[in-house]
C-alpha positions in Angstrom: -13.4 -2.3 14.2 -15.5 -3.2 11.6 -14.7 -5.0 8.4 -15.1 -2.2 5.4 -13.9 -5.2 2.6 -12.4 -8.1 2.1 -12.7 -8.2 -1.7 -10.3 -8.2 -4.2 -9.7 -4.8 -5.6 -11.0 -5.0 -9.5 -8.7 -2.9 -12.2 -5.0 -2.7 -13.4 -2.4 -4.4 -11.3 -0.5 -0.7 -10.7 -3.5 0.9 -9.3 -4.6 -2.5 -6.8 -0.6 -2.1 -5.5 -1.3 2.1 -4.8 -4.3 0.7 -2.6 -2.8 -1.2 -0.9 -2.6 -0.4 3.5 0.5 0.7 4.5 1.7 0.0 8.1 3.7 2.6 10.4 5.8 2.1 12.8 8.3 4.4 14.6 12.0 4.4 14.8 12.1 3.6 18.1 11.5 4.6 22.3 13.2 8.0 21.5 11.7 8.9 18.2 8.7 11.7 17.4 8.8 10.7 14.0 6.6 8.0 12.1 8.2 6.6 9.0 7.4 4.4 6.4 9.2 1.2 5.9 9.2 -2.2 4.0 6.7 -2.7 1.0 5.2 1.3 2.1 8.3 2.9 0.1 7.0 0.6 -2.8 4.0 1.2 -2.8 4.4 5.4 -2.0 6.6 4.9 -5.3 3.6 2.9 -7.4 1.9 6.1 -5.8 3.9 8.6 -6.9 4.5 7.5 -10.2 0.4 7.0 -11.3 -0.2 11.0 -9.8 2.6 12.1 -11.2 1.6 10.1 -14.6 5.5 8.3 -15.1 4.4 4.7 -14.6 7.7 3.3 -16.4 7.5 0.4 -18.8 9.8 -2.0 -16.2 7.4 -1.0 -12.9 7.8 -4.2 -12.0 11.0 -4.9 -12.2 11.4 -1.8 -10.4 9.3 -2.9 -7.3 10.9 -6.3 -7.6 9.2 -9.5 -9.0 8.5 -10.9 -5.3 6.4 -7.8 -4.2 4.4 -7.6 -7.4 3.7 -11.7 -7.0 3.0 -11.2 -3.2 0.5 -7.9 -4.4 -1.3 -10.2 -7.0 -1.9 -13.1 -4.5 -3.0 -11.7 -1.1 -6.2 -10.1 -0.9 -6.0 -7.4 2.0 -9.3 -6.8 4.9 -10.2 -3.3 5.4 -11.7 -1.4 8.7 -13.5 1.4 9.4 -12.1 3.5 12.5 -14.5 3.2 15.3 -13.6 6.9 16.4 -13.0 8.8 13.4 -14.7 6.8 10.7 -12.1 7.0 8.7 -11.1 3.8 6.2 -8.0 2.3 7.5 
């Protein structure tokens, strides 16, 4: 694969968390289905609530004070899809 980014997303806090990857994983040998799990539900909610145009006044307490601290310190790598091109 080949490295898209490994810079620091630049704006507000809220919009650097909707950005962020998301990993998948299944539920399992016998499952079909693939879910989101872990920090994805937060950040499907930060999501959500920017579309949607409800970012509440406690966001952050909402997401909890260790996933905002771990958003604001790690600065994620992203790949371009060596098949379908596609940012991942």
């Amino acid at each position: 694969m080949v490295e898209l980014s490994k810079r620091p997303f630049q704006g507000p806090l809220s919009k650097k968390i909707a950005h962020m990857p998301i990993m998948r994983g299944d539920l399992g040998m016998s499952s079909n289905e693939w879910s989101i799990v872990g920090s994805g539900r937060k950040i499907e909610k930060m999501r959500k609530w920017i579309k949607e145009g409800t970012l509440p006044d406690n966001w952050k307490e909402n997401l909890g004070i260790q996933f905002v601290e771990y958003a604001t310190s790690f600065t994620f790598s992203f790949y371009l899809c060596p098949i379908c091109q596609h940012g991942i």
